[in-house]
C-alpha positions in Angstrom: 147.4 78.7 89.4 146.8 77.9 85.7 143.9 76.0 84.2 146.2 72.4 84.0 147.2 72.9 87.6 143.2 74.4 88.6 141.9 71.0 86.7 144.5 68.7 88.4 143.5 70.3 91.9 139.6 69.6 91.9 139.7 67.0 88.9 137.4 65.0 91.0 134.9 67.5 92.1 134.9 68.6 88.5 133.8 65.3 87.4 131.3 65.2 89.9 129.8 68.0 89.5 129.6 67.6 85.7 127.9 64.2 86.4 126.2 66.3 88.5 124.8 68.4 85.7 124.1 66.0 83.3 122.0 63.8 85.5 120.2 67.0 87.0 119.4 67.9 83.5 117.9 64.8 82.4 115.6 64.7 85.5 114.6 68.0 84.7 113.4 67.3 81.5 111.3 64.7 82.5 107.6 65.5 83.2 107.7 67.4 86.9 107.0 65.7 89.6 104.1 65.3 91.4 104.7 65.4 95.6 102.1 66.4 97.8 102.6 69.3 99.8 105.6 70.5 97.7 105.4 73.8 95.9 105.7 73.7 91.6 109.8 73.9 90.9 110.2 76.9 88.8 113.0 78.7 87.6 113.6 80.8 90.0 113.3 77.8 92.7 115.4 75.9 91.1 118.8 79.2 91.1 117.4 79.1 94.6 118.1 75.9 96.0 121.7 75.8 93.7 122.5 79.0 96.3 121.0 77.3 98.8 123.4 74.0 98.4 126.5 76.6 97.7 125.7 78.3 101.1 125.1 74.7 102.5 128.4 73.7 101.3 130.1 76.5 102.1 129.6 76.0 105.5 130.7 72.4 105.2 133.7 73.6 103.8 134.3 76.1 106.9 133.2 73.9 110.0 133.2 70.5 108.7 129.8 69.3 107.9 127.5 67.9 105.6 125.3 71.3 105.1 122.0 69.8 106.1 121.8 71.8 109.1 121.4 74.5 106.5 119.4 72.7 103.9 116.6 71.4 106.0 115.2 74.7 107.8 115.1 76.2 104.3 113.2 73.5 102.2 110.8 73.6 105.5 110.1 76.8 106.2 111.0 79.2 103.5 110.1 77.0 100.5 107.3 75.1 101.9 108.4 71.5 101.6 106.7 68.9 103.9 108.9 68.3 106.8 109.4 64.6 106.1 110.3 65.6 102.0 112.4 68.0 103.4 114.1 66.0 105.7 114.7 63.0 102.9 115.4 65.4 100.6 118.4 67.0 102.3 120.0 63.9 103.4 120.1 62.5 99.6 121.8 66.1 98.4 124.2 65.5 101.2 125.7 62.4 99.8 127.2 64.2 96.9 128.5 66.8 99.2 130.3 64.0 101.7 131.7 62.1 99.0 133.7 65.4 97.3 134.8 66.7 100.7 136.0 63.6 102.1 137.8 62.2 98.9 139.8 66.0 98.7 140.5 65.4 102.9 141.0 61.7 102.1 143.8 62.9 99.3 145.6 65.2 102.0 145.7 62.6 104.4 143.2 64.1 107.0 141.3 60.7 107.4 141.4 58.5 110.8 140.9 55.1 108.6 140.6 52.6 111.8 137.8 55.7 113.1 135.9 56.0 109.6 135.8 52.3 109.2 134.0 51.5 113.0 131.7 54.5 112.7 130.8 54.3 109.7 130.0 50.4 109.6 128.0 51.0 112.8 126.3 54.1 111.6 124.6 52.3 108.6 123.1 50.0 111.3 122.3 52.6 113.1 120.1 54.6 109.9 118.2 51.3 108.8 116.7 51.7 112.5 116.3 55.2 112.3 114.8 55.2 108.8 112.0 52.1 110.3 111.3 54.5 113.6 111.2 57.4 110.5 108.4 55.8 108.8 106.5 55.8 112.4 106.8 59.6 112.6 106.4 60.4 108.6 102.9 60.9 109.2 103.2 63.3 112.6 104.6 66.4 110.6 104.8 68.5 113.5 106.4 65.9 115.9 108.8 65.1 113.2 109.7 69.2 113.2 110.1 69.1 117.4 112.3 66.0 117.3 114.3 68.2 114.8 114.6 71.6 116.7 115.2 69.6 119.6 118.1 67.8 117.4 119.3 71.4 116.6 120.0 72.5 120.0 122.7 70.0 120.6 125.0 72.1 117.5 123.6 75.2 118.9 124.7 75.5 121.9 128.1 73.8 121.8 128.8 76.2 118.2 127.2 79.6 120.6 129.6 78.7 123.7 132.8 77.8 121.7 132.6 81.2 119.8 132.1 82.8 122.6 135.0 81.1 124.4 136.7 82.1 121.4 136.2 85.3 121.4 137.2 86.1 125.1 140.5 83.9 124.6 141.7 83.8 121.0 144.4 81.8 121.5 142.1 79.1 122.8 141.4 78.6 118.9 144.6 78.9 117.5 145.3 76.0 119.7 143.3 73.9 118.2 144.2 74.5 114.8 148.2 73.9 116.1 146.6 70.3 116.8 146.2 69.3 112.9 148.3 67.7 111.6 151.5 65.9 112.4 150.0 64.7 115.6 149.6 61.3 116.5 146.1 60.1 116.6 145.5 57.4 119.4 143.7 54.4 118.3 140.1 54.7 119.8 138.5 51.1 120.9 136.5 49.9 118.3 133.2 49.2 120.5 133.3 52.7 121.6 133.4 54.2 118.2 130.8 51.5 117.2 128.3 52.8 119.9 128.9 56.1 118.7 128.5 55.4 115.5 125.3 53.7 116.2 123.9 56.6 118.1 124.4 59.2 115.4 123.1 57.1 112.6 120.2 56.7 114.1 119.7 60.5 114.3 120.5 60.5 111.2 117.8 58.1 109.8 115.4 59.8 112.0 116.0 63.5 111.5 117.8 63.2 107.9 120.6 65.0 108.9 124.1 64.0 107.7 124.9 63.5 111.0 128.5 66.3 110.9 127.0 67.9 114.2 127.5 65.0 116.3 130.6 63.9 114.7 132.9 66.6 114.6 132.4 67.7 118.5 131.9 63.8 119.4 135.4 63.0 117.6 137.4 65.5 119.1 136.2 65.8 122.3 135.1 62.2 123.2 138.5 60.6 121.0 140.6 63.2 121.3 141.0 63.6 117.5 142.9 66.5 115.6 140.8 69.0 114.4 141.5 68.8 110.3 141.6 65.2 110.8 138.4 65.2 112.9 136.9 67.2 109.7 137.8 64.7 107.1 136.6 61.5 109.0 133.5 62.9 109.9 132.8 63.4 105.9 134.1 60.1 105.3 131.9 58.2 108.1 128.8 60.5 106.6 129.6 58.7 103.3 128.4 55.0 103.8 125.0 56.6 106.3 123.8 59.4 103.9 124.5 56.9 101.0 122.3 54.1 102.6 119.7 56.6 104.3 119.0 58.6 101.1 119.0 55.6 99.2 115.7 54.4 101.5 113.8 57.7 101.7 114.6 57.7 97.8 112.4 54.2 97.8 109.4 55.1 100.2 109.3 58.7 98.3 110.7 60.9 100.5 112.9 62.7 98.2 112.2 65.4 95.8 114.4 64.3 93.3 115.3 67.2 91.3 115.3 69.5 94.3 117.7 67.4 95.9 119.9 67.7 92.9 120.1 70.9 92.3 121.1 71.3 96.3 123.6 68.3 95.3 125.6 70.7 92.5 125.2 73.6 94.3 126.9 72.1 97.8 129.8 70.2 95.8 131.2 73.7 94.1 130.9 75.5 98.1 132.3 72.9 99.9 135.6 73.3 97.7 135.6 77.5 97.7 134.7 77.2 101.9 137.7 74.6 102.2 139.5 77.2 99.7 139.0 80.1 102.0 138.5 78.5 105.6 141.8 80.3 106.7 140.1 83.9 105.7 137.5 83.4 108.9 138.3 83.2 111.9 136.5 79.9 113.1 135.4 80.9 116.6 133.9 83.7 114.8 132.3 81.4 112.0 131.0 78.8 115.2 129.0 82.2 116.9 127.5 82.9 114.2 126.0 79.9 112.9 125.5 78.5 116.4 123.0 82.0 116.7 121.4 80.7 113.4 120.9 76.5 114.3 119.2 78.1 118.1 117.2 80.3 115.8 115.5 77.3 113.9 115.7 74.6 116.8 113.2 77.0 118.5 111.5 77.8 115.1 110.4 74.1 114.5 109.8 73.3 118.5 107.6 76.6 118.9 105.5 75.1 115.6 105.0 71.8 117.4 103.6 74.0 120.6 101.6 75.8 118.2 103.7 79.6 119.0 104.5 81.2 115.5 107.8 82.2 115.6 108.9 84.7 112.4 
């Protein structure tokens, strides 16, 4: 591919990103900030948490979500953020990460409009009561973390026990990818997708994750929806709730601005090379894997709440 076809291809994510960059930059040269609890943003903090939005993105691009999953342990645990900064924090990087991957699945087609449209409408109701129950539990750090891990072992166990049913019968997962595209998608009733909507934006609002955990499994296996096309919606629906749930941790000071934009960059460039090289993995191999990690930190955060160190 030359460079006027390379531009052509990821035009959009390009002017993102370099959006991206220039706003990132600005903020940086502002005085730091000031957030309690949050550790001094150096440079070597700041390359971290652009790897840490690539990786984040990356596995966006492979399994079809937002990257928070990833994100949000990290800030936590590893670079000290509070869990509530960390938490609003993630789901304002994720917004830039939603928008890119669902305008490039939007472009191929891999969108369920009449889906996105109900979900996501009821989703944003869904995250302005899950941001007003958030404010209740901003203050209860550790609770915060066990409502968290015990968020996490929903993705755990259903990513641990599809790998594992991948492994023992591989043709299980090519299967699933034979369902993509081409197939007609059955029109799901609005109040259903409404209610589900509902649900996970409320998670979301609560737990500041993007909300890609509930929605990939819940619209394949509760609609019936095509895999690809289940991957696309889900990034579209996250659109409108990380757009509004960022935007209201962003006014009650919940997000660490420049940290959250530097995760922002970093998750837009690996959610285009994990969509780039999603047919390199296998994905029941990819679903193990990361299914072993999400277990990992669910009982990380609920052994902190019980007061049982876990490394």
């Amino acid at each position: 591919m030359d460079s006027q076809g390379f531009f052509a291809k990821y035009r959009f994510s390009i002017l993102l990103l370099a959006a991206m960059a220039l706003i990132t930059a600005v903020v940086l040269s502002r005085p730091q900030e000031v957030t309690t609890g949050v550790p001094v943003m150096q440079i070597s903090r700041e390359a971290i948490l652009i790897v840490l939005g690539f990786a984040a993105g990356l596995l966006g691009g492979w399994i079809g979500t937002g990257g928070c999953s990833v994100m949000l342990p990290v800030l936590h645990f590893w670079l000290g953020f509070p869990a509530p900064i960390a938490v609003g924090t993630t789901l304002f990087a994720v917004i830039f990460t939603a928008i890119s991957g669902g305008y490039g699945h939007f472009k191929q087609k891999n969108v369920d409009k009449h889906a996105a449209i109900w979900t996501g409408g009821a989703g944003i109701a869904g995250v302005l009561l899950g941001s007003w129950l958030f404010t209740f539990l901003s203050s209860k750090s550790a609770l915060l973390g066990c409502l968290i891990g015990l968020v996490f072992l929903w993705p755990s166990f259903r990513m641990i026990w599809e790998g594992f049913l991948g492994f023992r019968n591989r043709k299980m997962t090519r299967g699933m990818a034979g369902t993509a595209q081409g197939q007609p998608i059955k029109k799901a009733p609005p109040g259903q997708l409404a209610l589900f909507g509902a649900a996970v934006g409320i998670l979301t609002g609560i737990v500041g994750l993007g909300g890609g955990y509930a929605l990939v499994p819940g619209l394949i296996y509760l609609f019936g929806m095509p895999v690809y096309v289940t991957m696309g919606t889900s990034l579209a629906i996250m659109i409108p709730m990380a757009i509004v749930g960022g935007a209201i941790k962003l006014s009650q000071g919940y997000v660490f601005l420049s940290a959250a934009l530097l995760l922002a960059m970093g998750t837009i460039v690996g959610a285009q090379v994990g969509a780039a090289t999603i047919k390199r993995f296998k994905p029941y191999a990819l679903k193990l894997l990361f299914g072993l990690y999400f277990l990992y930190v669910a009982v990380k955060f609920i052994g902190n709440f019980l007061g049982i160190p876990v490394w």
